[in-house]
ZATORGU-674119 format. One record per residue (C-alpha): chain; residue number from 1; z, x, y; residue in three letters. Coordinates in steps of 0.1 Angstrom, whole numbers, padded with zeros to 4 digits. Layout:
! ZATORGU-674119
+-----+-----+-------+-------+-------+------+
| mol | seq |    up |  east | north | type |
+-----+-----+-------+-------+-------+------+
|   A | NUM |     Z |     X |     Y |  ala |
...
+-----+-----+-------+-------+-------+------+
! end
This chain:
! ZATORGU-674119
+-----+-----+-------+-------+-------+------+
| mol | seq |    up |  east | north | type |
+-----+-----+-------+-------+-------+------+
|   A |   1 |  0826 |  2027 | -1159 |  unk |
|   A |   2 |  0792 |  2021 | -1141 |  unk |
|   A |   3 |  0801 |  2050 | -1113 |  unk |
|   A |   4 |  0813 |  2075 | -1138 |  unk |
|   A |   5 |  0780 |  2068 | -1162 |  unk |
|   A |   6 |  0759 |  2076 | -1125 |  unk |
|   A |   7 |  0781 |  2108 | -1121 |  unk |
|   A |   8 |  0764 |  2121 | -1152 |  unk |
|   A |   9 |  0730 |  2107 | -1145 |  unk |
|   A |  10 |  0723 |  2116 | -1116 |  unk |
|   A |  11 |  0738 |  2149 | -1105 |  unk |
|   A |  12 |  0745 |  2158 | -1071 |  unk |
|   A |  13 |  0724 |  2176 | -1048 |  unk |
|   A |  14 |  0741 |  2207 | -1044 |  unk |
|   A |  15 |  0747 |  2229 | -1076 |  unk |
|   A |  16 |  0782 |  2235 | -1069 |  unk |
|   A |  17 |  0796 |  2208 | -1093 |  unk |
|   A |  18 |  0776 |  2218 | -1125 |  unk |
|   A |  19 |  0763 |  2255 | -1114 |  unk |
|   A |  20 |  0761 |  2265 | -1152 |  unk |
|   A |  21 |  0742 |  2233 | -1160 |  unk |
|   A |  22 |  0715 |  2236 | -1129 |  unk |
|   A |  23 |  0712 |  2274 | -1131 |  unk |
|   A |  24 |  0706 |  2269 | -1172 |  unk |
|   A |  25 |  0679 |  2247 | -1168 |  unk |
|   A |  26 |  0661 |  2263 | -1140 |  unk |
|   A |  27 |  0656 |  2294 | -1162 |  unk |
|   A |  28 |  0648 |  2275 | -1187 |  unk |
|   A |  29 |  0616 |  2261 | -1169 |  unk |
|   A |  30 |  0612 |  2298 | -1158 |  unk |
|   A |  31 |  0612 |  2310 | -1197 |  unk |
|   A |  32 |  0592 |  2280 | -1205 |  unk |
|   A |  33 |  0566 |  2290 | -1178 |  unk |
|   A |  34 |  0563 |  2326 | -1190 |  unk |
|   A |  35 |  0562 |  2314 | -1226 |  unk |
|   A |  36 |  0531 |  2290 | -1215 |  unk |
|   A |  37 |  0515 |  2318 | -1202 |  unk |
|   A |  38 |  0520 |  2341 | -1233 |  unk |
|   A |  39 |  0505 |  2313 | -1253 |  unk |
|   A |  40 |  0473 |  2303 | -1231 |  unk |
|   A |  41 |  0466 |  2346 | -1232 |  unk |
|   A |  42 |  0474 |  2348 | -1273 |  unk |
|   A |  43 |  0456 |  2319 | -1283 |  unk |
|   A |  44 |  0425 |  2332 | -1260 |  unk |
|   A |  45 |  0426 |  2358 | -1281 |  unk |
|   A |  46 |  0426 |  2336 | -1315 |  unk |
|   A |  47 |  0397 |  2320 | -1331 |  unk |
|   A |  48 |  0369 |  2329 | -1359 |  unk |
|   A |  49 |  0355 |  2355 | -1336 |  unk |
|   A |  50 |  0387 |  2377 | -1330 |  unk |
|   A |  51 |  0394 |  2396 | -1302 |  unk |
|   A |  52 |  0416 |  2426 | -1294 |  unk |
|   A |  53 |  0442 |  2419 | -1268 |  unk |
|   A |  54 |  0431 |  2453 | -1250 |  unk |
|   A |  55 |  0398 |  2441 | -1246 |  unk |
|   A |  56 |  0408 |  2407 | -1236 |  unk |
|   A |  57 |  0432 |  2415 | -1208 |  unk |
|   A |  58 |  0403 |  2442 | -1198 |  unk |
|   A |  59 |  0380 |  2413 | -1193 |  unk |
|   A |  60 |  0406 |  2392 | -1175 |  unk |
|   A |  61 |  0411 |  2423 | -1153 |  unk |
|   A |  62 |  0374 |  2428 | -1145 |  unk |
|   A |  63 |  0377 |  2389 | -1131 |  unk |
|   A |  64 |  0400 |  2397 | -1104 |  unk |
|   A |  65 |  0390 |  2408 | -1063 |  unk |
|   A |  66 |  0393 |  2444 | -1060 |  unk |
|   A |  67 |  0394 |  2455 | -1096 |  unk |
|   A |  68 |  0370 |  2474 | -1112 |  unk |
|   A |  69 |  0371 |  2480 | -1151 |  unk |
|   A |  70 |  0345 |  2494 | -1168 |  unk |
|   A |  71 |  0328 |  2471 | -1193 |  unk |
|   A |  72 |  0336 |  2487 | -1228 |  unk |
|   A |  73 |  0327 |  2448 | -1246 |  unk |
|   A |  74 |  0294 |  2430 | -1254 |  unk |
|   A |  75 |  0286 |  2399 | -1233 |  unk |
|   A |  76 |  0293 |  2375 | -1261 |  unk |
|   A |  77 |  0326 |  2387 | -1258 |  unk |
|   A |  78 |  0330 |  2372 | -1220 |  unk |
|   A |  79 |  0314 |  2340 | -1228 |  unk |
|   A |  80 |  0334 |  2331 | -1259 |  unk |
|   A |  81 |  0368 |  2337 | -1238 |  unk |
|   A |  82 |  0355 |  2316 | -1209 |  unk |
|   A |  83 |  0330 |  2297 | -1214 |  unk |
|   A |  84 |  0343 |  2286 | -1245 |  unk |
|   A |  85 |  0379 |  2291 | -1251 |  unk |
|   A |  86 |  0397 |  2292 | -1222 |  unk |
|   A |  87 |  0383 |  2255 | -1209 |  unk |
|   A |  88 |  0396 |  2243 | -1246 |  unk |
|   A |  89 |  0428 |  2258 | -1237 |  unk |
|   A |  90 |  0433 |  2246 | -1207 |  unk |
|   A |  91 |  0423 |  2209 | -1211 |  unk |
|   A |  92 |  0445 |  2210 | -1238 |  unk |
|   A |  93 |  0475 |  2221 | -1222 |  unk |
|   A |  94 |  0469 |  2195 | -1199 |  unk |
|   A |  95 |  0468 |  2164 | -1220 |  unk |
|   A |  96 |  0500 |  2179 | -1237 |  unk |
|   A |  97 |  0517 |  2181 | -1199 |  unk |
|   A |  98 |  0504 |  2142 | -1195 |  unk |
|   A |  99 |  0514 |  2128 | -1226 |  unk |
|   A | 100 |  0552 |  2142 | -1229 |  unk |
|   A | 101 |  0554 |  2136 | -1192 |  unk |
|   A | 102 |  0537 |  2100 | -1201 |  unk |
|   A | 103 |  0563 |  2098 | -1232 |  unk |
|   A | 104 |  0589 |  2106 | -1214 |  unk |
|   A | 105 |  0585 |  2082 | -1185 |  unk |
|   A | 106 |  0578 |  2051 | -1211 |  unk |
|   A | 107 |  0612 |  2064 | -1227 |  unk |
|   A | 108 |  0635 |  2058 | -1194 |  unk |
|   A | 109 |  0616 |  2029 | -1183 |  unk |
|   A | 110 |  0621 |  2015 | -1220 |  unk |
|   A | 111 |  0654 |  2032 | -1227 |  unk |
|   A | 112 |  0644 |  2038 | -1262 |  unk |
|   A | 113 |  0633 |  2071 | -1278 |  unk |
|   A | 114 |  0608 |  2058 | -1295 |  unk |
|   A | 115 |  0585 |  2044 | -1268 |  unk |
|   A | 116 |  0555 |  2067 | -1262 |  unk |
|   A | 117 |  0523 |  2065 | -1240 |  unk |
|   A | 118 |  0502 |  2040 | -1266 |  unk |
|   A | 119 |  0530 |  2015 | -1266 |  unk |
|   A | 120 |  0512 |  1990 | -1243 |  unk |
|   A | 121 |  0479 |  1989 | -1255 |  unk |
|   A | 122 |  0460 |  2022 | -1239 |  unk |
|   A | 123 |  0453 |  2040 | -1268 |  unk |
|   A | 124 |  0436 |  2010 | -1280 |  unk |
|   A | 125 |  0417 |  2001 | -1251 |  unk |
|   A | 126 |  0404 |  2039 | -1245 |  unk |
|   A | 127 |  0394 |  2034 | -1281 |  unk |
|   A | 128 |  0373 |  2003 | -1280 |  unk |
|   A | 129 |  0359 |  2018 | -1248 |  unk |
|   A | 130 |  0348 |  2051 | -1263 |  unk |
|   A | 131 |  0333 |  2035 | -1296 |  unk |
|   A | 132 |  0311 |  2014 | -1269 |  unk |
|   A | 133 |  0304 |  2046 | -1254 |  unk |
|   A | 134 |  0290 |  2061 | -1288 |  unk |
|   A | 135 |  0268 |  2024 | -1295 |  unk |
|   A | 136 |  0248 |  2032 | -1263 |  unk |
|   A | 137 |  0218 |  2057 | -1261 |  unk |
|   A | 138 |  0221 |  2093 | -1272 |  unk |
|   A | 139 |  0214 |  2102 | -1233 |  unk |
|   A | 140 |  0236 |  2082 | -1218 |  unk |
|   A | 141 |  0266 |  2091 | -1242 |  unk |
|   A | 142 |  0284 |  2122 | -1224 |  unk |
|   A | 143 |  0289 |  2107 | -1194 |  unk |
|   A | 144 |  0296 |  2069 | -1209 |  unk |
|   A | 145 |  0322 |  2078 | -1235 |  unk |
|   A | 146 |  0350 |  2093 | -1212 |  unk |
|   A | 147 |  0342 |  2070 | -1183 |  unk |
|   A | 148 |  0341 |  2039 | -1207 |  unk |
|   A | 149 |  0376 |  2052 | -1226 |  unk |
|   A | 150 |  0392 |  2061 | -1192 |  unk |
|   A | 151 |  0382 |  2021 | -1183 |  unk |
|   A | 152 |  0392 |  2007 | -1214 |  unk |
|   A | 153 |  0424 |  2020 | -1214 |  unk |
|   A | 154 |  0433 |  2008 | -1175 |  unk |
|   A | 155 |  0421 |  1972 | -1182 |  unk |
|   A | 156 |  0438 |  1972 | -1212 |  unk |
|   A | 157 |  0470 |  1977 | -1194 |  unk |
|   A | 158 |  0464 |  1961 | -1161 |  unk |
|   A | 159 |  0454 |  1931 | -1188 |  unk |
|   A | 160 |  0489 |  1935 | -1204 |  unk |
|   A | 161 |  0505 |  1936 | -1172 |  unk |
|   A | 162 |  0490 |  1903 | -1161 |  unk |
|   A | 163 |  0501 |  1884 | -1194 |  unk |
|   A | 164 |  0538 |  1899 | -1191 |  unk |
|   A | 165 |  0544 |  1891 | -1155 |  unk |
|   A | 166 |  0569 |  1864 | -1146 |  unk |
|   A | 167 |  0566 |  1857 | -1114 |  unk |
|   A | 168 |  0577 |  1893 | -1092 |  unk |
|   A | 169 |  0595 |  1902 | -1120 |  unk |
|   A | 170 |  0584 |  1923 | -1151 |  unk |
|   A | 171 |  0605 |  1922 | -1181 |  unk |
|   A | 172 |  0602 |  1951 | -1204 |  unk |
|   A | 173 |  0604 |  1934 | -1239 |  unk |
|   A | 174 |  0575 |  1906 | -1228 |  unk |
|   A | 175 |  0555 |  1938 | -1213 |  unk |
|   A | 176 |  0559 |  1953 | -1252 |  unk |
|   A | 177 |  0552 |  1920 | -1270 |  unk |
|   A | 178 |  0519 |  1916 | -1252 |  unk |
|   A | 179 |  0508 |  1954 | -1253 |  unk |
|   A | 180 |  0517 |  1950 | -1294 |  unk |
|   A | 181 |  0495 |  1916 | -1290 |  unk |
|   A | 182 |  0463 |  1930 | -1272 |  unk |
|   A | 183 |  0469 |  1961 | -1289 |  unk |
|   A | 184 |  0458 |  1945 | -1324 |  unk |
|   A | 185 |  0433 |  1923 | -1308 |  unk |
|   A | 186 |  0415 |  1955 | -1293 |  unk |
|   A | 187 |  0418 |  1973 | -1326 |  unk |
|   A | 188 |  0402 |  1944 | -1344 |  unk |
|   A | 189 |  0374 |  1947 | -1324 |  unk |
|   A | 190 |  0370 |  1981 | -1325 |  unk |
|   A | 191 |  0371 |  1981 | -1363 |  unk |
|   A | 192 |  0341 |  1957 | -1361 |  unk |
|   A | 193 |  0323 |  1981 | -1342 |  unk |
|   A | 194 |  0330 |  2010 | -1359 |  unk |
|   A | 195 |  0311 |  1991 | -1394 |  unk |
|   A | 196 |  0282 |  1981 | -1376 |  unk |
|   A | 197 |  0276 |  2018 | -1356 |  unk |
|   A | 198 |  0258 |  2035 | -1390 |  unk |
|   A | 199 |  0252 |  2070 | -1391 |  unk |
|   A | 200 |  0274 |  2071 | -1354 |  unk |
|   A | 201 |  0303 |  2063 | -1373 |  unk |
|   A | 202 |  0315 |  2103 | -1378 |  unk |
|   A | 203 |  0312 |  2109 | -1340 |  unk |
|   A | 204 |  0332 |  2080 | -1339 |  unk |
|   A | 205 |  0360 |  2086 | -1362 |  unk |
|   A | 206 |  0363 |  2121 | -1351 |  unk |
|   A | 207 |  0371 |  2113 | -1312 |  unk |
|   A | 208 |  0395 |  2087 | -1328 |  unk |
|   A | 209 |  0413 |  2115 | -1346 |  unk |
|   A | 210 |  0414 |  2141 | -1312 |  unk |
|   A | 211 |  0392 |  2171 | -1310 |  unk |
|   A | 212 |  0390 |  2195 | -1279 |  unk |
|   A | 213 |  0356 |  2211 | -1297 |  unk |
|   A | 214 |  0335 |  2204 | -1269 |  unk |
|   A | 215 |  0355 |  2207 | -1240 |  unk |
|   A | 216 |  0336 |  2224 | -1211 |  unk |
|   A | 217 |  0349 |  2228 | -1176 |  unk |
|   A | 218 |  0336 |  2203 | -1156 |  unk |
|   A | 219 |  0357 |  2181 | -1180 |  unk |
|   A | 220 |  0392 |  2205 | -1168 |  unk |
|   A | 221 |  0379 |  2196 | -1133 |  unk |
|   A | 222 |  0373 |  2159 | -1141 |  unk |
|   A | 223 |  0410 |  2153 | -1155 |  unk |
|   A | 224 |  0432 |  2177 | -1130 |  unk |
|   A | 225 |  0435 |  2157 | -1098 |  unk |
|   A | 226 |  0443 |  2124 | -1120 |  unk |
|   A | 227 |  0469 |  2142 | -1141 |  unk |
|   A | 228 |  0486 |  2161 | -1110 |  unk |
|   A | 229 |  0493 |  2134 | -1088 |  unk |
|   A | 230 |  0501 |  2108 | -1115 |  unk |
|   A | 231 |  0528 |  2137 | -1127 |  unk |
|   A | 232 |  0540 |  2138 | -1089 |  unk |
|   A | 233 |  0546 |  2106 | -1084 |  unk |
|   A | 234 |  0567 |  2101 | -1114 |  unk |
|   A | 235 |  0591 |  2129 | -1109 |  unk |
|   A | 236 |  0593 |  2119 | -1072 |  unk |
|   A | 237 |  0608 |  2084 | -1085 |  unk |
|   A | 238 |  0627 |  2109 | -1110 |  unk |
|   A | 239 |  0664 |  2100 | -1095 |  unk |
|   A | 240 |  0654 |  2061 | -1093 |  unk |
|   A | 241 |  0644 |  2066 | -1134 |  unk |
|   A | 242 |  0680 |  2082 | -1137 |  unk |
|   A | 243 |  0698 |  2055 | -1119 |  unk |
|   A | 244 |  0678 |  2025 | -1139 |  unk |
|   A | 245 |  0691 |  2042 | -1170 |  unk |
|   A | 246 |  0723 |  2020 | -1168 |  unk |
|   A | 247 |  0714 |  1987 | -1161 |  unk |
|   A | 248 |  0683 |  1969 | -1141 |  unk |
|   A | 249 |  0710 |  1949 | -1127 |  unk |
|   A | 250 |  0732 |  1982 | -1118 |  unk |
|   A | 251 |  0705 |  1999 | -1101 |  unk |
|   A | 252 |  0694 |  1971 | -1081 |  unk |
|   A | 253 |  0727 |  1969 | -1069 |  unk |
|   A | 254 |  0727 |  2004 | -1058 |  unk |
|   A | 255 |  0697 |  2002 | -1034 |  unk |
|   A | 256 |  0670 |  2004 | -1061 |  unk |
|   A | 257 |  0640 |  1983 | -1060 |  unk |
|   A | 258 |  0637 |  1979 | -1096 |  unk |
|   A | 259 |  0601 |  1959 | -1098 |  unk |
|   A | 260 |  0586 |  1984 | -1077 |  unk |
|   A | 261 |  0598 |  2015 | -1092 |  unk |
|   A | 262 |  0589 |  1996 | -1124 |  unk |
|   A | 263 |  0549 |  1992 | -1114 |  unk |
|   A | 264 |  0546 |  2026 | -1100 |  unk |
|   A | 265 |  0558 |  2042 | -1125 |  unk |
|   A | 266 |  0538 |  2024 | -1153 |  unk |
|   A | 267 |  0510 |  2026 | -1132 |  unk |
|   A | 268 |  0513 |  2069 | -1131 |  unk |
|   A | 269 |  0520 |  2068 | -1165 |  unk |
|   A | 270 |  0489 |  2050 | -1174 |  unk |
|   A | 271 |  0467 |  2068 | -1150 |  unk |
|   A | 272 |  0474 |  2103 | -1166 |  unk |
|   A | 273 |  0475 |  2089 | -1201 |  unk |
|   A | 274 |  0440 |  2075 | -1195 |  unk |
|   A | 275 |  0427 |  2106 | -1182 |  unk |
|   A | 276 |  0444 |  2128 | -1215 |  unk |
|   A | 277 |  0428 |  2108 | -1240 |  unk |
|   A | 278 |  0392 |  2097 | -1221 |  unk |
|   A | 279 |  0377 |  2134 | -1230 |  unk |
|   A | 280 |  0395 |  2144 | -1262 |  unk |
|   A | 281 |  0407 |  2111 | -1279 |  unk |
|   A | 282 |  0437 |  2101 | -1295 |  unk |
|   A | 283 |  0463 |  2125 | -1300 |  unk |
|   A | 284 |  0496 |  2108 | -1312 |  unk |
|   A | 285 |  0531 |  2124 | -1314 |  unk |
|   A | 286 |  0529 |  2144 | -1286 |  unk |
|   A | 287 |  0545 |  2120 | -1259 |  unk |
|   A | 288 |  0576 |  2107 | -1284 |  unk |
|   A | 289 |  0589 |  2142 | -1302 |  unk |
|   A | 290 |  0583 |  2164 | -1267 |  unk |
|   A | 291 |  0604 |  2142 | -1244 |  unk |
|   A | 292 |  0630 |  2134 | -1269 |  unk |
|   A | 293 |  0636 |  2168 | -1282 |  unk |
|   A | 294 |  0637 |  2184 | -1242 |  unk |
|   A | 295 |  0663 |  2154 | -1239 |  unk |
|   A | 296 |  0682 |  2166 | -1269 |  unk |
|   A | 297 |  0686 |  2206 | -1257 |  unk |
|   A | 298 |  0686 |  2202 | -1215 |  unk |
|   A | 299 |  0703 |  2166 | -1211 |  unk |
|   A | 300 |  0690 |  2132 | -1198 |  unk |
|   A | 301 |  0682 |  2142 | -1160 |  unk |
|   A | 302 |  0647 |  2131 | -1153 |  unk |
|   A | 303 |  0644 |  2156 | -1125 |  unk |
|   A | 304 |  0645 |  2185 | -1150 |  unk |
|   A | 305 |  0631 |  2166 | -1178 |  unk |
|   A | 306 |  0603 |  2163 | -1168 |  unk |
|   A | 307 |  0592 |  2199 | -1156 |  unk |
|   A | 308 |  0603 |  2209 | -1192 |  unk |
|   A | 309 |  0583 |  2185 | -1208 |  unk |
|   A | 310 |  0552 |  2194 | -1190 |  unk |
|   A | 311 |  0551 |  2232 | -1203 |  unk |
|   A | 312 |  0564 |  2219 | -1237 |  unk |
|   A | 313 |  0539 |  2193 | -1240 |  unk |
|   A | 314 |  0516 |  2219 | -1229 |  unk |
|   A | 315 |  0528 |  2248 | -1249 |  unk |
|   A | 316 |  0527 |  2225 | -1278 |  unk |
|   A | 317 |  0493 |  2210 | -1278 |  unk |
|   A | 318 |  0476 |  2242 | -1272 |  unk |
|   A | 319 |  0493 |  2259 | -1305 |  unk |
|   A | 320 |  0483 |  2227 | -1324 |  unk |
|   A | 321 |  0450 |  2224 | -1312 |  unk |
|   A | 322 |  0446 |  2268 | -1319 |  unk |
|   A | 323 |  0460 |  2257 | -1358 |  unk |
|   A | 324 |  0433 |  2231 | -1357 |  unk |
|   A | 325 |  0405 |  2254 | -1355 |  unk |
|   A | 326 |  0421 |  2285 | -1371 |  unk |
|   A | 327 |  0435 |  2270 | -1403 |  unk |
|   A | 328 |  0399 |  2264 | -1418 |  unk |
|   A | 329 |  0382 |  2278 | -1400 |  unk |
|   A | 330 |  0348 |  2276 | -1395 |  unk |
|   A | 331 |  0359 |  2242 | -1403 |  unk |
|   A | 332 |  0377 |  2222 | -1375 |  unk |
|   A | 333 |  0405 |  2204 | -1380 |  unk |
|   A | 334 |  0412 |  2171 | -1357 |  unk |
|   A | 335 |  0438 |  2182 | -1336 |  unk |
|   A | 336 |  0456 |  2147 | -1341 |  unk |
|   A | 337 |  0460 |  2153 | -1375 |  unk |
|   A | 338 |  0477 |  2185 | -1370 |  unk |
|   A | 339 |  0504 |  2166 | -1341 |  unk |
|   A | 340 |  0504 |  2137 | -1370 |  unk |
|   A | 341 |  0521 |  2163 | -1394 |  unk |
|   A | 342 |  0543 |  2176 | -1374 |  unk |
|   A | 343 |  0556 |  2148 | -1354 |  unk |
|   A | 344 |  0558 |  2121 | -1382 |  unk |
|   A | 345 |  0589 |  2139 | -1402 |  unk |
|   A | 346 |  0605 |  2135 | -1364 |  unk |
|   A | 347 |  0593 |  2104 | -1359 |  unk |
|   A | 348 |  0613 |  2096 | -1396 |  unk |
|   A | 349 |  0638 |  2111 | -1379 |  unk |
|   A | 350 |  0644 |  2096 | -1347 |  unk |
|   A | 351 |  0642 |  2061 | -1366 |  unk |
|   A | 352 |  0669 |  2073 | -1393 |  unk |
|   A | 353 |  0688 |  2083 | -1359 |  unk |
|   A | 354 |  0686 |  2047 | -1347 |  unk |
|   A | 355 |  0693 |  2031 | -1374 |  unk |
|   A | 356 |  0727 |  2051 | -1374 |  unk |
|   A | 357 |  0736 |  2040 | -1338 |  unk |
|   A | 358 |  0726 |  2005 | -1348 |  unk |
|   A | 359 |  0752 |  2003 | -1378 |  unk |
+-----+-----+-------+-------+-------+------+
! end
């Protein structure tokens, strides 16, 4: 039973056996490619200002070596595309990549659905960090927030990990139980904070919430090597994630070494979700409905899954966070409330789904 459940896991290296099945879901990371593109170009394009997709591709065409276009378009025009909305676009694309990657990675470590990125206690130790951050001096605040979130959440973990260890071992549910432990410990904290920070207490609630409305740059720069090697190294341990989907017990037997695919992979997992949320703040939803709803339409296989969930996750975010500040605008929307209406209905969802395989 244990082989025939590894057949379908982990599928063989050549695409002879399921040609259909490989060939479908390589295109579909080709479509979802093209479709990211699409999106980061149309949503470039949206905002309060509007601009004509003529005169936006004629500016992205004036960019490139060896091109010469004839500026038709005010300067304003350049900087709102990118110095303003293009870094909003693209830091936002990339927490979406982390977080359904991070989702997804929590899911088949967990083997439950409803695991996501927060579950052991970094969205609450990025928080306590960050409403430190905003109790310091004005001065010192844009550099001390994300550094101080970024911190918060890895000790948070690292803290969890400590507590759940047994010995060279590291059960999952005793991982959870301490995460859910420290989580509410850090939150009561933070809560404290938040009463006593005065007039600070906006800033506060509104990184709590998400907002990309001052993303810059340097911030792109800042996330992008933390978020592309923590994403390699969890699809390189992509077949080991497959195989640990039967049993810890199985997989060992097959070669695996279960405890050390198990710290890696939380450790990646942690490193990009700590670098998603450090300059934007909490966005929920994204890392449960992303990876469950690729699993549903392309199969279990981490090795695809989790391409697809980094331009969904991507795709995603970025039309959430464009509804965030189109929808009222001039008035911004947080963007987490915008994933929190969408994703809660699936959340309701995946539960109801649970409760069904339960009884």
């Amino acid at each position: 039973m244990a082989l025939e459940l590894l057949k379908d896991i982990t599928i063989p290296k050549t695409a002879t056996a399921y040609p259909l099945q490989w060939r479908s879901r390589v295109y579909s990371i080709v479509g979802l490619v093209l479709l990211l593109g699409v999106i980061v170009v149309a949503t470039s394009a949206t905002g309060s200002t509007h601009i004509p997709f003529a005169t936006l591709w004629n500016v992205l065409l004036a960019k490139l070596p060896f091109v010469e276009v004839e500026p038709t378009w005010v300067s304003s025009v350049e900087t709102i595309i990118f110095d303003i909305r293009m870094p909003r676009v693209f830091l936002a694309g990339l927490v979406g990549a982390a977080l359904a990657v991070a989702g997804a990675t929590y899911q088949g470590l967990f083997r439950n659905p409803l695991a996501d990125p927060y579950l052991i206690g970094v969205a609450q130790g990025a928080a306590l960090g960050a409403v430190i951050g905003f109790l310091l001096p004005v001065s010192w605040q844009a550099a001390s927030i994300p550094l101080l979130a970024f911190a918060g959440a890895l000790v948070a973990v690292a803290v969890v990990y400590s507590i759940a260890k047994v010995g060279k071992t590291l059960p999952m549910t005793t991982l959870i139980l301490a995460g859910v432990a420290l989580g509410a410990f850090l939150a009561a904290i933070t809560s404290y904070l938040m009463i006593a920070s005065g007039d600070k207490l906006h800033g506060i609630i509104s990184w709590l919430l998400g907002t990309f409305s001052l993303t810059s740059w340097w911030q792109v720069t800042m996330v992008i090597p933390y978020i592309f090697i923590g994403i390699m190294i969890i699809w390189l341990h992509a077949r080991p994630l497959n195989v640990m989907q039967l049993d810890e017990e199985q997989a060992q037997q097959l070669g695996i070494n279960v405890e050390q695919v198990k710290l890696i992979l939380l450790g990646a997992a942690t490193l990009i979700t700590a670098a998603a949320v450090c300059f934007c703040g909490i966005i929920g939803f994204v890392g449960i409905i992303i990876p469950h709803a690729v699993r549903l339409v392309w199969g279990p296989d981490h090795r695809f899954l989790l391409p697809l969930a980094i331009f969904a996750g991507a795709s995603f975010l970025i039309l959430a966070d464009t509804a965030a500040r189109t929808l009222l605008a001039p008035t911004e929307i947080p963007v987490g409330a915008i994933t929190a209406f969408l994703g809660a209905p699936f959340f309701l969802y995946l539960l109801r789904q649970k409760k069904r395989a339960i009884f």
